[in-house]
ZADO-1210 file (C-alpha; in nm, 4 decimals, padded with zeros to 6 digits):
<atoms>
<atom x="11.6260" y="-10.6105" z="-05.4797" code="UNK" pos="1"/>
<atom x="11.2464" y="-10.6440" z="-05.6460" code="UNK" pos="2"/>
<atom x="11.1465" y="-10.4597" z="-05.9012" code="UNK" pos="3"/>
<atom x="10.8196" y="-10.4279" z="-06.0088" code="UNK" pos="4"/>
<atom x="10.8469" y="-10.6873" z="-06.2904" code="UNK" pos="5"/>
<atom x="10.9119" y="-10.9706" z="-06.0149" code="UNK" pos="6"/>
<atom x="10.6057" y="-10.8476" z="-05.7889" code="UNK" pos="7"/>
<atom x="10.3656" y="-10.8647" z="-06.0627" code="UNK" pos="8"/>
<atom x="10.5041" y="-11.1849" z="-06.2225" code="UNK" pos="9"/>
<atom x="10.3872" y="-11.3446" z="-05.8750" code="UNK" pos="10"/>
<atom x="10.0213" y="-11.1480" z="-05.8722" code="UNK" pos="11"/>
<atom x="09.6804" y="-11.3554" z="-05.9458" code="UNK" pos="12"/>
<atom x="09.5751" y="-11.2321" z="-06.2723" code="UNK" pos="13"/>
<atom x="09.2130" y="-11.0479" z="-06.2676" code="UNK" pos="14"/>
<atom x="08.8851" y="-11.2611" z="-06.2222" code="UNK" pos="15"/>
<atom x="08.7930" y="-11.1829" z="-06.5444" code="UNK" pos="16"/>
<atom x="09.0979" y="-11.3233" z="-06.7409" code="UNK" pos="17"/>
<atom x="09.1286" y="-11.6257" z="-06.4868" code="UNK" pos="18"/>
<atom x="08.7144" y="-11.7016" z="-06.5850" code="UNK" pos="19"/>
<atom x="08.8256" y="-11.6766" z="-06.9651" code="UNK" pos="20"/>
<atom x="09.0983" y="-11.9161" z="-06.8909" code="UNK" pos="21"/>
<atom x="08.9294" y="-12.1977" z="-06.7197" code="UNK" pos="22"/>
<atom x="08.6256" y="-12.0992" z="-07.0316" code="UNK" pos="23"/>
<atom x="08.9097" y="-12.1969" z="-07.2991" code="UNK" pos="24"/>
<atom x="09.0174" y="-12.4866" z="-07.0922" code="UNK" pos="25"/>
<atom x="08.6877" y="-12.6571" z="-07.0931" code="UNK" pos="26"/>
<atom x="08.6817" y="-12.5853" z="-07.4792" code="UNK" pos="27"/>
<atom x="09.0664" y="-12.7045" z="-07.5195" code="UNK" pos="28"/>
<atom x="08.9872" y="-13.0565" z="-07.3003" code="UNK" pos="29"/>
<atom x="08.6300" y="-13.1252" z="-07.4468" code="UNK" pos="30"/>
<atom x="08.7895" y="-13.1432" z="-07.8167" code="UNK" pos="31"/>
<atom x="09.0893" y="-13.3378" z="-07.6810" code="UNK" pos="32"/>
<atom x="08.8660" y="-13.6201" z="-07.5520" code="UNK" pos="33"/>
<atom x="08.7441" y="-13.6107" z="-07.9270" code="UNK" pos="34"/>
<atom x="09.0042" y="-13.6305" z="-08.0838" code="UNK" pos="35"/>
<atom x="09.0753" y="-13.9434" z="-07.9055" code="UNK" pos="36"/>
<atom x="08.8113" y="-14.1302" z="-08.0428" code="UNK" pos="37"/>
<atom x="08.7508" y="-14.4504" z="-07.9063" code="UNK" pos="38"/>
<atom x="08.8631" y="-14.7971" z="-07.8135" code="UNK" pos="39"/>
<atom x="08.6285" y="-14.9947" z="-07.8310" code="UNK" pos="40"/>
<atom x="08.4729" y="-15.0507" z="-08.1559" code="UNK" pos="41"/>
<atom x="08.0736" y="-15.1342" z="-07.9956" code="UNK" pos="42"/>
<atom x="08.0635" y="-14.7665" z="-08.0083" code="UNK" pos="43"/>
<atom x="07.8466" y="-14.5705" z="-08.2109" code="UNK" pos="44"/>
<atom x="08.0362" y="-14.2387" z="-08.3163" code="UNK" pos="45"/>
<atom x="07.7442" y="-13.9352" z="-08.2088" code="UNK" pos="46"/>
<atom x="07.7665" y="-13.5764" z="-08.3212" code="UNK" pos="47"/>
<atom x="07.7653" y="-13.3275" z="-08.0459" code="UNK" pos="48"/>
<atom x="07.3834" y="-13.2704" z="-08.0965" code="UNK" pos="49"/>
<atom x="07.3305" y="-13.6521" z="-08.0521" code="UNK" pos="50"/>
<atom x="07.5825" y="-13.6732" z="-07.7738" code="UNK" pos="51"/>
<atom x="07.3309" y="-13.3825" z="-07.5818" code="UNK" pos="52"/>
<atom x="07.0182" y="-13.5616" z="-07.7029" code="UNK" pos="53"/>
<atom x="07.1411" y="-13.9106" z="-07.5669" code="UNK" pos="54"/>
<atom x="07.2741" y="-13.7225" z="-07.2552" code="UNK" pos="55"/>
<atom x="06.9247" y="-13.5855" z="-07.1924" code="UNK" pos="56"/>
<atom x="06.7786" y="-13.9151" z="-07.2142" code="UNK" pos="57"/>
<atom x="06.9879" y="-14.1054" z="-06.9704" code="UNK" pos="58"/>
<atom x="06.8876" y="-13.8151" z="-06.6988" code="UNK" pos="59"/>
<atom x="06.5469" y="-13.8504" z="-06.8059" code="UNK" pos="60"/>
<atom x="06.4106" y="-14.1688" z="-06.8937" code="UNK" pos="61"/>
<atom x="06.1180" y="-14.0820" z="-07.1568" code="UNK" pos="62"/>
<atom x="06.0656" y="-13.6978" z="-07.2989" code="UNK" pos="63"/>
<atom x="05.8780" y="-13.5403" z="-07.6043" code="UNK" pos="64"/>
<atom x="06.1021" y="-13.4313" z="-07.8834" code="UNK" pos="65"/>
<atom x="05.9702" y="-13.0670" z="-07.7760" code="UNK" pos="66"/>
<atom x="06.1376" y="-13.1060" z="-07.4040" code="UNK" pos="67"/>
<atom x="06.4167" y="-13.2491" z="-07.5867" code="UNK" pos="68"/>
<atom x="06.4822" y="-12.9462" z="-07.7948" code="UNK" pos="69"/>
<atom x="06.3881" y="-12.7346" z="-07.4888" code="UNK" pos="70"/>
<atom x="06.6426" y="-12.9360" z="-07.2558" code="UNK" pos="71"/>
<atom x="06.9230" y="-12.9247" z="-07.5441" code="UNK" pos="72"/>
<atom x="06.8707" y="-12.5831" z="-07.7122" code="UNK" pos="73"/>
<atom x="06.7997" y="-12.7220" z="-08.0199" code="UNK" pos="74"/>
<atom x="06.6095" y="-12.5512" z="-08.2824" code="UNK" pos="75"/>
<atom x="06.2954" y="-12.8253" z="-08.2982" code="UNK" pos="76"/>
<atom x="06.3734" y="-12.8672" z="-08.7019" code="UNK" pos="77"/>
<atom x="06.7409" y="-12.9635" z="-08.6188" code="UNK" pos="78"/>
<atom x="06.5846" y="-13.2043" z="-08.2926" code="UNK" pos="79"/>
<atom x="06.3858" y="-13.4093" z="-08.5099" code="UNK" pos="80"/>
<atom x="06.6577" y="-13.4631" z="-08.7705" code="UNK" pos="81"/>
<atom x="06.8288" y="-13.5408" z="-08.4801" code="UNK" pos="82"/>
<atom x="06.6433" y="-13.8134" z="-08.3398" code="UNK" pos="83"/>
<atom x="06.6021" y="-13.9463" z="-08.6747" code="UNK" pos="84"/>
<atom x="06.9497" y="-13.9954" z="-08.7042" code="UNK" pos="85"/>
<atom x="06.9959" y="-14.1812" z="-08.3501" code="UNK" pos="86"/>
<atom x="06.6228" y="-14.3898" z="-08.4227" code="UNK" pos="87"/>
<atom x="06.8311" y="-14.5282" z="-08.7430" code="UNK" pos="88"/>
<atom x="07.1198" y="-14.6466" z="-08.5609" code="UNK" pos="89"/>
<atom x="06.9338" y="-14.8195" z="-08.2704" code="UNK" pos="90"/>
<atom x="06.9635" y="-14.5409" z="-08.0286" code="UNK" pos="91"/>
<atom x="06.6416" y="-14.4358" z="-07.9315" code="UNK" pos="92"/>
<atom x="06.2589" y="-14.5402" z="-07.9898" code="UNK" pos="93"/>
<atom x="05.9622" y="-14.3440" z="-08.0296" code="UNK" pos="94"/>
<atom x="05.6360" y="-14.4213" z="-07.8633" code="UNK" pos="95"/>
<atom x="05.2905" y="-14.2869" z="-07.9772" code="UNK" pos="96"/>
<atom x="05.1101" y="-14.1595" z="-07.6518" code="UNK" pos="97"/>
<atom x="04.8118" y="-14.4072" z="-07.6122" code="UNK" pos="98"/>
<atom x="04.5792" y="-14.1469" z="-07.4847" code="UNK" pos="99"/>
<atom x="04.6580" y="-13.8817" z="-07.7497" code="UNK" pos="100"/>
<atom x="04.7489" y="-14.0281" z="-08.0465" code="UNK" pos="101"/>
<atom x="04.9074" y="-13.6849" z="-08.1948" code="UNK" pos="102"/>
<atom x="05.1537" y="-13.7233" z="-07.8860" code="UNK" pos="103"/>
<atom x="05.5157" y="-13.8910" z="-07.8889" code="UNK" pos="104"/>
<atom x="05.7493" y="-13.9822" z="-07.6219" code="UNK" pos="105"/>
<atom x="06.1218" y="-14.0530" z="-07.6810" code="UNK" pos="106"/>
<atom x="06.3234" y="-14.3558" z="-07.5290" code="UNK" pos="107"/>
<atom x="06.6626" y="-14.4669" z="-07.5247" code="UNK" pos="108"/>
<atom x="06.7113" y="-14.8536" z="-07.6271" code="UNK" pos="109"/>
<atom x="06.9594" y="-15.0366" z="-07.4431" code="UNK" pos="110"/>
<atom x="07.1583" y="-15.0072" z="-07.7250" code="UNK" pos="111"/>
<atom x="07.1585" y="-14.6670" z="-07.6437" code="UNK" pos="112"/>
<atom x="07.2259" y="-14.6795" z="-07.2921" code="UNK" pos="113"/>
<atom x="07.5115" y="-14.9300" z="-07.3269" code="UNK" pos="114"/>
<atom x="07.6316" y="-14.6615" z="-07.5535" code="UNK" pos="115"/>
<atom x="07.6630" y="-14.4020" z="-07.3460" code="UNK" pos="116"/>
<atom x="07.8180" y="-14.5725" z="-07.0822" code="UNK" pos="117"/>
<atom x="08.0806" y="-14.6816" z="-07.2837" code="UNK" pos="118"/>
<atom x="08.1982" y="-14.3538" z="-07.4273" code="UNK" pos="119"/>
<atom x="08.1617" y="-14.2389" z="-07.0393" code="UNK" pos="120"/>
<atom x="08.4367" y="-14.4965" z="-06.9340" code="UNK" pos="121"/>
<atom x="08.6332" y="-14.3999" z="-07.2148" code="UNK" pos="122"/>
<atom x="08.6106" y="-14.0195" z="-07.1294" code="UNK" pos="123"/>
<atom x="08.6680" y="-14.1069" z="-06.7730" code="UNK" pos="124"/>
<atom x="08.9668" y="-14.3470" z="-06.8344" code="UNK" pos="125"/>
<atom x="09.0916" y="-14.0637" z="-07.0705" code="UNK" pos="126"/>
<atom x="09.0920" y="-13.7585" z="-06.8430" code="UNK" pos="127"/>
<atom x="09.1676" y="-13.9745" z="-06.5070" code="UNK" pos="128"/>
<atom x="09.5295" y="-14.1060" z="-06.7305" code="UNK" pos="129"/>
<atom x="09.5721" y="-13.7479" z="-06.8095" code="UNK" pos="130"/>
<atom x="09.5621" y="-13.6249" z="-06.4553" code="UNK" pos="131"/>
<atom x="09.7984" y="-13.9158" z="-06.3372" code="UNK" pos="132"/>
<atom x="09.4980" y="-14.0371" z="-06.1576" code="UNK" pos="133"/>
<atom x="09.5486" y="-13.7856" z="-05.8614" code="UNK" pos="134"/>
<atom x="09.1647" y="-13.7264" z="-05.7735" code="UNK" pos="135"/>
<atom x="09.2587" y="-13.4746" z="-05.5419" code="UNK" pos="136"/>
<atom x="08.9749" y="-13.1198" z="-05.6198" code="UNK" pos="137"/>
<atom x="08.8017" y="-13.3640" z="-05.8162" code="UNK" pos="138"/>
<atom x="08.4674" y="-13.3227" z="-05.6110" code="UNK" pos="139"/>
<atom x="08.5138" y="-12.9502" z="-05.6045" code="UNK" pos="140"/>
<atom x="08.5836" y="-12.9196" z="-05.9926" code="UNK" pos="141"/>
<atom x="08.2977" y="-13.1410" z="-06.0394" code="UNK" pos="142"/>
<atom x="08.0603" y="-12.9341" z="-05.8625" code="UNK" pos="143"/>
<atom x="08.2300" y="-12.5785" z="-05.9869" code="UNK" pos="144"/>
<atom x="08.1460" y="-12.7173" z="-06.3339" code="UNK" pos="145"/>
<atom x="07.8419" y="-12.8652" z="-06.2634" code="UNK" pos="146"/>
<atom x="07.7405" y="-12.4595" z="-06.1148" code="UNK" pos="147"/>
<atom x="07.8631" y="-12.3309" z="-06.4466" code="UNK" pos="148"/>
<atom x="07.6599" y="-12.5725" z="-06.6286" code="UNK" pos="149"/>
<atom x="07.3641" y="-12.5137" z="-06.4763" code="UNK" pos="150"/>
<atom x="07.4011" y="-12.1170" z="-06.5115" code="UNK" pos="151"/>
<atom x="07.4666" y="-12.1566" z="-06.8502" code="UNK" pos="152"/>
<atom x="07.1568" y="-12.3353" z="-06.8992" code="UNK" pos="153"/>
<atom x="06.9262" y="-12.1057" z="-06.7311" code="UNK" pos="154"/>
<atom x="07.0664" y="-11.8338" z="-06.8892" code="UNK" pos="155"/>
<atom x="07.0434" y="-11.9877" z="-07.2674" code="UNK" pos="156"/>
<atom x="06.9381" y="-11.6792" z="-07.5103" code="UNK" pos="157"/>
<atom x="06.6552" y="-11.7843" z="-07.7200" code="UNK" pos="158"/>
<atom x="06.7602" y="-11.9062" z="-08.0956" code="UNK" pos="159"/>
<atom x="07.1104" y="-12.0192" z="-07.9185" code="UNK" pos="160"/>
<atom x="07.1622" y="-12.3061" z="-08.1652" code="UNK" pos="161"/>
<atom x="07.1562" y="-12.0954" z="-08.4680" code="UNK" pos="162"/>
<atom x="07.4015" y="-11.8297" z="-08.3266" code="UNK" pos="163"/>
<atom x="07.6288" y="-12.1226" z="-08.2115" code="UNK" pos="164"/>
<atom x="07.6753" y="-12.2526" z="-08.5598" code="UNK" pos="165"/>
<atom x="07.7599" y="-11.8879" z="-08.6962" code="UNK" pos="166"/>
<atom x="08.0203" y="-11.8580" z="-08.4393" code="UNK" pos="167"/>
<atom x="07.8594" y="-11.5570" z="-08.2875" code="UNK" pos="168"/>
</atoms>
């Protein structure tokens, strides 16, 4: 005989809780891949603000420090420390616009390509071992997260960095 206990253990939980779930996933797996760290020791150890800036700059090959912020929601104060911090390890290179002097376009260096990929095949070798390599959903996760992604982006409140380092 059922009972009601047995009928609901079997029910999909509500949207809303099975959203939240696949939110705290995405939380639980991105610090798991840092806490791995990595292998191979050419690779320069980024913040998560570096890791975006760097990110950025592999999609886009050259970009003011303004886009950059835009791009990354960074506040523009915590951009330029930023790219301070990655133009002292190698990372990047500013250019002074030729036709406006005032004007400055950010590059990544080899270096800093070559780093990126790296921690890429790490992250890839990492989460590919912990799936037991079965690439089965992978294109549809890909593109679920790449939807979520891109919603998140466009709908960024204003002053997001800030209220991301309070917690709120």
């Amino acid at each position: 005989m059922k009972t009601d206990g047995d009928s609901s253990a079997r029910k999909t939980p509500p949207t809303a809780i099975r959203w939240a779930d696949l939110a705290d996933l995405i939380l639980i797996i991105a610090r798991e891949i840092q806490f791995r760290g990595y292998r191979d020791e050419r690779v320069f150890l980024l913040s998560q603000s570096e890791g975006m800036v760097m990110r950025h700059l592999v999609a886009h090959a050259s970009a003011t420090p303004s886009q950059i912020a835009a791009a990354t929601g960074l506040q523009r104060t915590n951009a330029s420390t930023v790219l301070r911090d990655l133009e002292g390890k190698g990372l990047i290179e500013r250019h002074v616009d030729p036709q406006d002097r005032r004007g400055v376009s950010v590059h990544r260096t080899r270096r800093g390509a070559d780093n990126y990929a790296l921690v890429r095949k790490e992250w890839g070798d990492a989460v590919s071992a912990a799936a037991g390599g079965d690439a089965s959903g992978l294109d549809e996760a890909i593109a679920l997260l790449r939807s979520i992604e891109a919603g998140l982006i466009a709908t960024r409140p204003k002053g997001s960095d800030d209220r991301a380092r309070r917690g709120s």
